[in-house]
BADO-317493 format. One record per atom (N, C-alpha, C): atom name; x, y, z; residue number from 1. Coordinates in steps of 0.1 Angstrom, whole numbers. Example, Ala and Ser with C-alpha at 12.3 -4.5 7.8 and 13.67 -1.06 7.14 Angstrom:
<recs>
N	132	-57	78	1
CA	123	-45	78	1
C	132	-33	78	1
N	128	-22	71	2
CA	137	-11	71	2
C	129	0	79	2
</recs>
This chain:
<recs>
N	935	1004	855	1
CA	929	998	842	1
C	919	1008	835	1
N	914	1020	839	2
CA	910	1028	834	2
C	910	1030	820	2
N	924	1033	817	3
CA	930	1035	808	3
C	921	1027	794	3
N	920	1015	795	4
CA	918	1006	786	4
C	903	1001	788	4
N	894	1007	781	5
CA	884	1006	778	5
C	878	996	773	5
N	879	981	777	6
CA	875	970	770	6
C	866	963	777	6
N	856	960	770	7
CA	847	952	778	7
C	849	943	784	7
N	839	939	795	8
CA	843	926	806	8
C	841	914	791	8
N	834	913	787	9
CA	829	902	779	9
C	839	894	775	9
N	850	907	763	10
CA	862	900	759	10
C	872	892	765	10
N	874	897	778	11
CA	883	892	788	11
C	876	876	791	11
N	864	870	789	12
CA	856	860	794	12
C	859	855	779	12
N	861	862	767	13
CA	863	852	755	13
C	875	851	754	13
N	887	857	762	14
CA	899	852	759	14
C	900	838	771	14
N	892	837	780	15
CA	894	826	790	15
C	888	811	777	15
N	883	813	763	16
CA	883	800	760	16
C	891	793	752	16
N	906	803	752	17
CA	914	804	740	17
C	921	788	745	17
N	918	772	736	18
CA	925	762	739	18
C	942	763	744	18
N	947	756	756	19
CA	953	750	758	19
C	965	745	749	19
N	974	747	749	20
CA	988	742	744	20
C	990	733	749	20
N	989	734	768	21
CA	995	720	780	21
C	1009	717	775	21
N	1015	728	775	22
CA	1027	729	779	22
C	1034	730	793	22
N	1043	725	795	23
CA	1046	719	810	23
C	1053	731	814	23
N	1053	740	822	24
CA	1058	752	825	24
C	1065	749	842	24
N	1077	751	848	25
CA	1079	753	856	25
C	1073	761	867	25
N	1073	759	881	26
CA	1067	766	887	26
C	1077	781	888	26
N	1074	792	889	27
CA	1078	804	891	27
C	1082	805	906	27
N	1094	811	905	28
CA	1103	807	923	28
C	1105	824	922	28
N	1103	830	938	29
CA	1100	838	942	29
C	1113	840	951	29
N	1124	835	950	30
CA	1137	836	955	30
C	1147	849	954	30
N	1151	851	964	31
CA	1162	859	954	31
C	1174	862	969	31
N	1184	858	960	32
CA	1201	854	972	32
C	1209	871	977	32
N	1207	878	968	33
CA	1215	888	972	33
C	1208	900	985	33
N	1215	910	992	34
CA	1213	913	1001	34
C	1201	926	992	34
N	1192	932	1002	35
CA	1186	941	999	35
C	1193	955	1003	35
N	1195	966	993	36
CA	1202	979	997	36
C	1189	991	999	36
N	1189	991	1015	37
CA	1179	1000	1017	37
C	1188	1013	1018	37
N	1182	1027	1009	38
CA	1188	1038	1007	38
C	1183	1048	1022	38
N	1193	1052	1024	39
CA	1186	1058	1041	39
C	1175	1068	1033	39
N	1164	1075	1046	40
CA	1150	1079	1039	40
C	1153	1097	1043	40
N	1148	1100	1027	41
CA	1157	1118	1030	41
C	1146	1127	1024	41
N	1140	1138	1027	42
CA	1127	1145	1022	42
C	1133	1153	1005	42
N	1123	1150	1001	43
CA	1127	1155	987	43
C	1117	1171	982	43
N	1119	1177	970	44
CA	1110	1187	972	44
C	1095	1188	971	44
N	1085	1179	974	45
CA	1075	1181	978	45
C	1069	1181	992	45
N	1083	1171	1001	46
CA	1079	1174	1009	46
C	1077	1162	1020	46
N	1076	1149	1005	47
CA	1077	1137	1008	47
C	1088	1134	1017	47
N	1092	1121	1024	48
CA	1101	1110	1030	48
C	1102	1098	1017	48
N	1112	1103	1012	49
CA	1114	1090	1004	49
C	1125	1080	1003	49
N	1123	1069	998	50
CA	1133	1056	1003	50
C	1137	1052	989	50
N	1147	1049	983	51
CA	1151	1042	972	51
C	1153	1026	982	51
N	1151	1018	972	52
CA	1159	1004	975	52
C	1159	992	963	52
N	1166	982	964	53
CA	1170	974	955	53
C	1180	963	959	53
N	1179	958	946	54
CA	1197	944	948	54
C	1206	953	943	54
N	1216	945	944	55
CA	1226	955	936	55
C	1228	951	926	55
N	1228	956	915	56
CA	1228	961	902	56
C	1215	962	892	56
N	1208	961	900	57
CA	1193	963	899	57
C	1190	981	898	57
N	1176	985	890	58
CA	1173	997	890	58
C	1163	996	904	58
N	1170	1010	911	59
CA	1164	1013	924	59
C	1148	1010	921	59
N	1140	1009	933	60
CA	1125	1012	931	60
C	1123	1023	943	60
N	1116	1031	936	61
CA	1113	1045	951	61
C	1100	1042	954	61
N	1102	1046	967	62
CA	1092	1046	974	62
C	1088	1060	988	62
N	1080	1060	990	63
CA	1075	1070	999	63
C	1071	1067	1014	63
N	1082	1072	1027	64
CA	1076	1065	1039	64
C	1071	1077	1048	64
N	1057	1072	1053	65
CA	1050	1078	1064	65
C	1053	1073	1076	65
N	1059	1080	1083	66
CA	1060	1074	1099	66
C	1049	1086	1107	66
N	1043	1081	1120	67
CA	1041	1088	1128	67
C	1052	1102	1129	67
N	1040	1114	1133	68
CA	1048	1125	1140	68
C	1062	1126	1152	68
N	1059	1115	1159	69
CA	1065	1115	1173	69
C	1074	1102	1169	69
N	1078	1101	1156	70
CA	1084	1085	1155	70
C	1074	1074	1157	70
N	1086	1061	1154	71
CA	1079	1048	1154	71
C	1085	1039	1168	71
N	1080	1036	1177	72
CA	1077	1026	1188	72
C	1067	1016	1187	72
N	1077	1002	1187	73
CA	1063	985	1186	73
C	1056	997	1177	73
N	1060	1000	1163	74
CA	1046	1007	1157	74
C	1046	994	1149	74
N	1030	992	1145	75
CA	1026	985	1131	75
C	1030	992	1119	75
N	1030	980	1108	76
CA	1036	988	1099	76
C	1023	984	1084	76
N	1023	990	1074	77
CA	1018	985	1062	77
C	1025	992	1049	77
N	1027	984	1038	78
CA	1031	979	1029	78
C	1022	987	1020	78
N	1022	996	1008	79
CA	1011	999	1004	79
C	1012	998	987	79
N	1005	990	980	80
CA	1007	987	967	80
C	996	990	954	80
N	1001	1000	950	81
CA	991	1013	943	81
C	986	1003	928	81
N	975	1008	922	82
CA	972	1002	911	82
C	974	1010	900	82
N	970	1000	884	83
CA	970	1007	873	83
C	959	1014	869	83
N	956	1029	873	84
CA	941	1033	869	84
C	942	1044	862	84
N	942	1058	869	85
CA	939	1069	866	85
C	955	1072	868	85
N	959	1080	859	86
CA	971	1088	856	86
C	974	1093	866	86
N	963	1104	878	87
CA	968	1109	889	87
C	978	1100	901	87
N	966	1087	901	88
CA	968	1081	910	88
C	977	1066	911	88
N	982	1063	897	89
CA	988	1052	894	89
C	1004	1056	898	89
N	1002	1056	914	90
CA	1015	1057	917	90
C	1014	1059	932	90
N	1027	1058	943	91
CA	1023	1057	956	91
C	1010	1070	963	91
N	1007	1078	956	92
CA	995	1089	961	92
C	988	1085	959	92
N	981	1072	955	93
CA	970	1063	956	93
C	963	1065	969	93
N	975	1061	978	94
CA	975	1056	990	94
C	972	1066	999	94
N	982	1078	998	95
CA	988	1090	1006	95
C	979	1095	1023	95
N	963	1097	1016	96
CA	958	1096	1027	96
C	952	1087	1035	96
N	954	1072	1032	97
CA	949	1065	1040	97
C	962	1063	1050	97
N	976	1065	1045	98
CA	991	1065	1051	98
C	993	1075	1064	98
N	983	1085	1059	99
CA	985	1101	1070	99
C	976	1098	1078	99
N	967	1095	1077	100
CA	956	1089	1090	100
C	958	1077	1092	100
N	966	1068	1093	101
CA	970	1056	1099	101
C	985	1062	1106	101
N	987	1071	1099	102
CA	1004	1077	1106	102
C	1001	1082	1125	102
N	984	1089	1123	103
CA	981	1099	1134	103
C	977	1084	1145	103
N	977	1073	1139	104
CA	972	1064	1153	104
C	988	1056	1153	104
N	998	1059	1149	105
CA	1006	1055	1155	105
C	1016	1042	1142	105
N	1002	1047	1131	106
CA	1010	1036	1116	106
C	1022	1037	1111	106
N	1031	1032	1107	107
CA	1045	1036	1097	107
C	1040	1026	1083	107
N	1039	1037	1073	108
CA	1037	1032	1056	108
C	1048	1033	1052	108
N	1049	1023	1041	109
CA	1057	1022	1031	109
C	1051	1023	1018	109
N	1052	1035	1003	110
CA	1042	1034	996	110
C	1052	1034	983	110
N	1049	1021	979	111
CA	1060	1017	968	111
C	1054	1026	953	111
N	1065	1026	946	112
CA	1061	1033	932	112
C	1066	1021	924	112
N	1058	1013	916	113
CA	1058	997	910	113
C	1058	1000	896	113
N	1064	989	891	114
CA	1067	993	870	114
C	1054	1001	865	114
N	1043	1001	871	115
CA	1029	1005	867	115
C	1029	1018	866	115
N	1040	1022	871	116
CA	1039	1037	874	116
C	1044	1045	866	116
N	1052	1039	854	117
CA	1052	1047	846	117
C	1045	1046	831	117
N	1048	1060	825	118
CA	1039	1065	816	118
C	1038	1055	807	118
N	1022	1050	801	119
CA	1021	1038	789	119
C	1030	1029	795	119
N	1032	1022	805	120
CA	1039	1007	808	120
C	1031	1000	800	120
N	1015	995	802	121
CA	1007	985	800	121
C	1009	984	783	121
N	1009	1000	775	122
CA	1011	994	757	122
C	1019	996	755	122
N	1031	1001	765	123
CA	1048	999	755	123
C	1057	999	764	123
N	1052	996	776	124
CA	1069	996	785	124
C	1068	980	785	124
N	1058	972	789	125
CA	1057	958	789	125
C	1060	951	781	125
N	1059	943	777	126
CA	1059	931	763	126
C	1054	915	765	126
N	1051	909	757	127
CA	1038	899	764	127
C	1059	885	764	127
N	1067	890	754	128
CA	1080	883	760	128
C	1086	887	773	128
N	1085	896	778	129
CA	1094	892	794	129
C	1081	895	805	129
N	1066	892	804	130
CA	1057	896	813	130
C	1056	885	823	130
N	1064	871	820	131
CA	1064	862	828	131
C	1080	868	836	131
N	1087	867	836	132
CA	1100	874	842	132
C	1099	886	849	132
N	1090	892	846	133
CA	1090	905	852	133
C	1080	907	859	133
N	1068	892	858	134
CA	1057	891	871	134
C	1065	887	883	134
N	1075	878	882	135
CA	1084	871	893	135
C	1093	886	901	135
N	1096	894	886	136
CA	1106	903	895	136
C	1098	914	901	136
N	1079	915	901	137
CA	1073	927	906	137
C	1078	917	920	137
N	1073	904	922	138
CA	1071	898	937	138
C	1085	903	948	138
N	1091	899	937	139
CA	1105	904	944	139
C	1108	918	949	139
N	1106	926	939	140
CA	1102	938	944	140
C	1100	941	960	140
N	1082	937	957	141
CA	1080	937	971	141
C	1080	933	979	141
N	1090	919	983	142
CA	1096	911	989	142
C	1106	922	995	142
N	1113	930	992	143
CA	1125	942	993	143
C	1125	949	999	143
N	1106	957	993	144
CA	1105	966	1004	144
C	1098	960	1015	144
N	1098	945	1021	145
CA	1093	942	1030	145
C	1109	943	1039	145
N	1116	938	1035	146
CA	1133	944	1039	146
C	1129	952	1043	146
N	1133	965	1039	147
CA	1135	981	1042	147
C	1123	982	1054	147
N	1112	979	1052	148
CA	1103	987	1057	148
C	1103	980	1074	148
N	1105	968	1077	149
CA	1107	962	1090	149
C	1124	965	1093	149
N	1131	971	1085	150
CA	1146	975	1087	150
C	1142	987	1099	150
N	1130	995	1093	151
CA	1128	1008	1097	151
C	1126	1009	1116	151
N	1137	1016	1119	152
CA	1139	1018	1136	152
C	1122	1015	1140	152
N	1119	1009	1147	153
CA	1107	1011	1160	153
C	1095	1005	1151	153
N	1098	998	1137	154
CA	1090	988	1133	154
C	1087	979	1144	154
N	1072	967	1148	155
CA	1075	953	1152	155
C	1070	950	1139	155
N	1082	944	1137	156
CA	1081	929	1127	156
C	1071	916	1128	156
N	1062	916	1135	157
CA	1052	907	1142	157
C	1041	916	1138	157
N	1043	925	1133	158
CA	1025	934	1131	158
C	1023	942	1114	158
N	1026	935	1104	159
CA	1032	940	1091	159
C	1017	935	1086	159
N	1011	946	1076	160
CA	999	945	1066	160
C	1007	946	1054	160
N	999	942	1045	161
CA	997	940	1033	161
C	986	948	1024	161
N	986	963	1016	162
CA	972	969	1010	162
C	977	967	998	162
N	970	962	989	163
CA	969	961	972	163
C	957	969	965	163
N	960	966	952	164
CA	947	976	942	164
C	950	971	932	164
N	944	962	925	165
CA	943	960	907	165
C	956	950	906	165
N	968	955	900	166
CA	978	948	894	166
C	985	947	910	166
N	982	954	923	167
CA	990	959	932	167
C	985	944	941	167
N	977	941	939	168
CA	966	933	947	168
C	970	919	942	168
N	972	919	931	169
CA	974	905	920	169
C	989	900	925	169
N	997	911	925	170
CA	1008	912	931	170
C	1013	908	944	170
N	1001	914	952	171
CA	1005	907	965	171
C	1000	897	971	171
N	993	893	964	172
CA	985	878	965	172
C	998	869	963	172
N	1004	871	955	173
CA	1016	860	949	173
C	1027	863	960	173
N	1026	872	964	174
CA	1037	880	974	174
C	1031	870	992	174
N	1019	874	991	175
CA	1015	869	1004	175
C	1015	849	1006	175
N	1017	845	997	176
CA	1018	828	992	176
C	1032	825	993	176
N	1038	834	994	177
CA	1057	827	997	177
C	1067	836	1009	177
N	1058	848	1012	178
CA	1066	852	1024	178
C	1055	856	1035	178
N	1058	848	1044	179
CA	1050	845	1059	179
C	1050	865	1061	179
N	1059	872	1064	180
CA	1060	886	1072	180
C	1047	895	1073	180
N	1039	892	1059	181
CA	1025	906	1065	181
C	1015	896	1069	181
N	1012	900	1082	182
CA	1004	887	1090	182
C	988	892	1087	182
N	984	906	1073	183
CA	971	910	1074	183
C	974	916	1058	183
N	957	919	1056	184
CA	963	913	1036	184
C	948	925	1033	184
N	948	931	1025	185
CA	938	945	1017	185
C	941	939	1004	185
N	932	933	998	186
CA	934	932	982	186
C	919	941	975	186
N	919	947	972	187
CA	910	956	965	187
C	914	951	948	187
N	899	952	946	188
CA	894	950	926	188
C	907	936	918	188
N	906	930	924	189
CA	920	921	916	189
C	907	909	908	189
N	916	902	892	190
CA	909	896	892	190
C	923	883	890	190
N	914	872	890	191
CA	921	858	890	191
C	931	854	884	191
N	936	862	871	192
CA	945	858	862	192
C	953	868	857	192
N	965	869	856	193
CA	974	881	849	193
C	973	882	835	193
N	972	874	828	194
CA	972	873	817	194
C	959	878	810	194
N	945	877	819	195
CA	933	880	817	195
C	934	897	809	195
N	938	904	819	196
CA	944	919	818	196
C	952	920	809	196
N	967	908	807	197
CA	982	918	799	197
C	970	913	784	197
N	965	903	781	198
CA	962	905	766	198
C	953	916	765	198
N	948	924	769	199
CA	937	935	765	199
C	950	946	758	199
N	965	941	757	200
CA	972	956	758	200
C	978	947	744	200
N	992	945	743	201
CA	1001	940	733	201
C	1000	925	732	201
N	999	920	719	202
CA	998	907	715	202
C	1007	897	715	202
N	1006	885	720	203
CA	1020	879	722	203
C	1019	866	705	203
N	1028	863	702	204
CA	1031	857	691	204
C	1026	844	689	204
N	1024	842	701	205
CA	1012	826	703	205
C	1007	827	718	205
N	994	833	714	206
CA	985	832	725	206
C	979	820	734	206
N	978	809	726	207
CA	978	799	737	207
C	990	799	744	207
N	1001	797	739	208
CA	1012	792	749	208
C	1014	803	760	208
N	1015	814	756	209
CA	1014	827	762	209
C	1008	823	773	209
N	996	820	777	210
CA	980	816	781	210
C	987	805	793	210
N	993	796	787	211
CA	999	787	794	211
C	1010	788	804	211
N	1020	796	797	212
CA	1030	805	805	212
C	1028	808	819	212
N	1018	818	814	213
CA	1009	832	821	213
C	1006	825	835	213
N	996	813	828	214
CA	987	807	839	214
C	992	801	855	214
N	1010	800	856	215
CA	1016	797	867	215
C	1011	806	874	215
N	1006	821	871	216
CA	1007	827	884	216
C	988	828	885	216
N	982	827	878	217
CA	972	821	880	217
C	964	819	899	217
N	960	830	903	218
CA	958	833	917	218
C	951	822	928	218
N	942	814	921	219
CA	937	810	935	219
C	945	797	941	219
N	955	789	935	220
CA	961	777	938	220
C	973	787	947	220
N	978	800	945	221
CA	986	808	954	221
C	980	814	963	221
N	968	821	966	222
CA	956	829	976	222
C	961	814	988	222
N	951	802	985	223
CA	954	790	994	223
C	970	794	1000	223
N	978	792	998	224
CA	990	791	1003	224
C	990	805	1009	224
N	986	812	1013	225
CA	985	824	1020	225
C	990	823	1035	225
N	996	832	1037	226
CA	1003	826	1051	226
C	995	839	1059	226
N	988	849	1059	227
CA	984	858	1069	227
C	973	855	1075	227
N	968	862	1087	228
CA	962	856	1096	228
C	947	864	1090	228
N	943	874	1086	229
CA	932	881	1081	229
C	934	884	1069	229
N	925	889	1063	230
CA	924	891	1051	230
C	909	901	1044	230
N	912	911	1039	231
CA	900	921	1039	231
C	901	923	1020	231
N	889	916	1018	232
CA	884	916	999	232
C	874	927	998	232
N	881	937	989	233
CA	868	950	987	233
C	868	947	972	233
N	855	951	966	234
CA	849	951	954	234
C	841	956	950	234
N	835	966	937	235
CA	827	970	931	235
C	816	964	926	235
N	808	971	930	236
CA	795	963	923	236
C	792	969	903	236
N	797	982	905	237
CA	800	984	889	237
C	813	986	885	237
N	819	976	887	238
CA	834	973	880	238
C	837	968	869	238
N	836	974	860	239
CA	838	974	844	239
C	851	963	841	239
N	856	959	849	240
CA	864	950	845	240
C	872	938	854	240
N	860	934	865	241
CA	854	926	872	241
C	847	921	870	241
N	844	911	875	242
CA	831	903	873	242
C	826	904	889	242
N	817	899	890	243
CA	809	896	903	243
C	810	886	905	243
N	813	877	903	244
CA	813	860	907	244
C	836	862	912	244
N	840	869	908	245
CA	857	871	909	245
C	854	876	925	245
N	846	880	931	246
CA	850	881	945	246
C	846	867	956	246
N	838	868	952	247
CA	832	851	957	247
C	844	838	955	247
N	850	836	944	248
CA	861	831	941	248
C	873	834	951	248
N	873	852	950	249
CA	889	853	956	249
C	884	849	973	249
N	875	851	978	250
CA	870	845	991	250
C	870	831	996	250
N	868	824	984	251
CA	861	811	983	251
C	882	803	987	251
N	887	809	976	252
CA	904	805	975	252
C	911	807	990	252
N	912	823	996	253
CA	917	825	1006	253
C	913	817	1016	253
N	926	816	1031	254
CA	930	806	1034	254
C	913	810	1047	254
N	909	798	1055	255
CA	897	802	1062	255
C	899	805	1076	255
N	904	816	1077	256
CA	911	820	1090	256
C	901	829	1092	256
N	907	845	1087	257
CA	895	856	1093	257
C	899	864	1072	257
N	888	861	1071	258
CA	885	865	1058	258
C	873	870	1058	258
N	871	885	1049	259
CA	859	895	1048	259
C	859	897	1035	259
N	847	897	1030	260
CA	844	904	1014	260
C	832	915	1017	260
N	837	925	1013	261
CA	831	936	1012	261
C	828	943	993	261
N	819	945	990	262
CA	812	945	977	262
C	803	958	977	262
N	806	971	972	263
CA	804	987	975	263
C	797	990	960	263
N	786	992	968	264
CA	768	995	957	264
C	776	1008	949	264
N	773	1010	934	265
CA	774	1023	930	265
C	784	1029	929	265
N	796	1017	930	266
CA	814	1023	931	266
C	823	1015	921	266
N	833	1021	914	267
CA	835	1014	902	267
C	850	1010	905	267
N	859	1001	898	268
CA	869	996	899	268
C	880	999	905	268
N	879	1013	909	269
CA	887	1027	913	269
C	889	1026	929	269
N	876	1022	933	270
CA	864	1016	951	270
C	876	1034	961	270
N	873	1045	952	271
CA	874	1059	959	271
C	866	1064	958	271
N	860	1060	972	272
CA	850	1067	981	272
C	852	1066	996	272
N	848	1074	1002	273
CA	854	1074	1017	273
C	852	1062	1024	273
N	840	1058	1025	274
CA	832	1045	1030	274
C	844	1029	1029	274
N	851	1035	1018	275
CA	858	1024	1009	275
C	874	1025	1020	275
N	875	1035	1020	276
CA	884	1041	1027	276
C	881	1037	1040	276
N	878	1044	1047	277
CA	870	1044	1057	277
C	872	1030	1066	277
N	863	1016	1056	278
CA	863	1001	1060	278
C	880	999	1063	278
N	887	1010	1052	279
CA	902	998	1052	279
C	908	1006	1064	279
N	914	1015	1066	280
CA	917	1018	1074	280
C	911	1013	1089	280
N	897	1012	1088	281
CA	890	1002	1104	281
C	897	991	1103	281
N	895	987	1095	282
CA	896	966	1097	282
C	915	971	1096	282
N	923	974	1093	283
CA	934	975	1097	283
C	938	977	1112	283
N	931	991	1118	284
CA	933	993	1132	284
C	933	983	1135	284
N	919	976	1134	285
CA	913	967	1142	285
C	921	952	1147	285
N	929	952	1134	286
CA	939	938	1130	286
C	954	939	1134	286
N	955	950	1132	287
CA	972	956	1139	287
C	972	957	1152	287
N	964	959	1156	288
CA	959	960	1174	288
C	969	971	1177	288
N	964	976	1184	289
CA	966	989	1192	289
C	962	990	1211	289
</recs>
């Protein structure tokens, strides 16, 4: 979210935009056809990379870290990059927290999501298919939860969940309809998708829009969380956060083993080692080893 320079304020004056109370279906997270996991072949940087998809669907790539020595009963994690800084708005978000979880024995999966390409937010999107295409990020990564437990010497009993920004928003909706990642990293997300997509392209009736939007609306889905932990990191100068949005996303998740962590002097980005550092621990810690 870098990119878009908008005050927290506005985002708090589009939360008063009246109501339509139009009756919107709930958004179904289904999907019947088989998943086509592309076997994983090094490309030229050097990477392990995985295409996968439905069939007749556009592949989504992704990048897999296995341990040196292979994977045995390894844990696995899911890793879901945000919309920020141009470098990192793509699976290298992640990269080194993937290589030092690889050396204790981790297998990553580090998806590349619609966010990832160039100007998605003011011209690849559109505020007409942003409800359709929120249901098909879930699915998405519904997919690569396929692939990545397909992966030889996965256990399927020990699967995390790491988000960031739209990655986070994402897998919040993701972790409310599929039981498989029994441990959950949501970093900088805030409560509403719509909060975010209006800062970019204007939809032709903003209330209804608003209304639409609001199925996915996070904390009535956080509750339906099916993982057993749960680790909330947040900025204390996050330009497009609030401070009361962590307390909320805490307050929502399910009261099993849930942590809010809130980092003095670090902005929406939360890259700093310390930040790092926490996730990678409370993962060890939760994957058991």
């Amino acid at each position: 979210m870098h990119r878009l320079a908008v005050p927290l304020t506005l985002v708090t004056l589009f939360a008063a935009i009246p109501s339509t109370a139009v009756a919107v279906a709930p958004p179904s997270f289904a999907y019947a056809t088989k998943t086509v996991c592309a076997a994983p072949h090094p490309n030229a940087a050097g990477d392990v990379v995985q295409s996968f998809g439905g069939p007749g669907e556009t592949p989504t790539n992704a990048v897999l870290v296995v341990p040196q020595h292979g994977a045995k009963h390894a844990p696995a994690v899911l890793w879901v990059h945000w919309l920020g800084e141009p470098a990192t708005t793509n699976h290298t978000e992640f990269a080194g927290d993937a290589r030092a979880l690889a050396e204790r024995g981790v297998v990553s999966l580090l998806v590349d999501m619609p966010w990832s390409k160039k100007d998605w937010f003011t011209a690849g999107r559109t505020p007409a298919t942003d409800y359709a295409d929120t249901i098909a990020q879930v699915v998405t990564l519904r997919r690569a939860l396929d692939c990545l437990i397909a992966i030889p010497g996965v256990d399927a009993n020990r699967i995390a969940l790491v988000g960031h920004d739209f990655g986070a928003m994402t897998g919040a909706l993701l972790l409310a309809v599929d039981p498989r990642p029994s441990y959950a990293v949501l970093m900088t997300p805030t409560l509403s998708f719509w909060e975010w997509y209006l800062l970019g392209p204007q939809p032709t009736n903003t209330a209804a829009y608003v209304d639409q939007m609001s199925a996915f609306d996070l904390p009535a889905w956080l509750a339906q969380g099916k993982q057993k932990a749960t680790l909330l990191q947040f900025a204390k100068n996050d330009e497009y956060v609030a401070q009361a949005t962590g307390i909320a996303f805490r307050s929502a998740v399910p009261n099993r083993d849930r942590t809010l962590k809130r980092y003095e002097n670090l902005d929406h980005g939360l890259d700093r080692e310390d930040a790092h550092d926490d996730r990678r621990s409370w993962l060890v810690a939760h994957l058991g080893f």
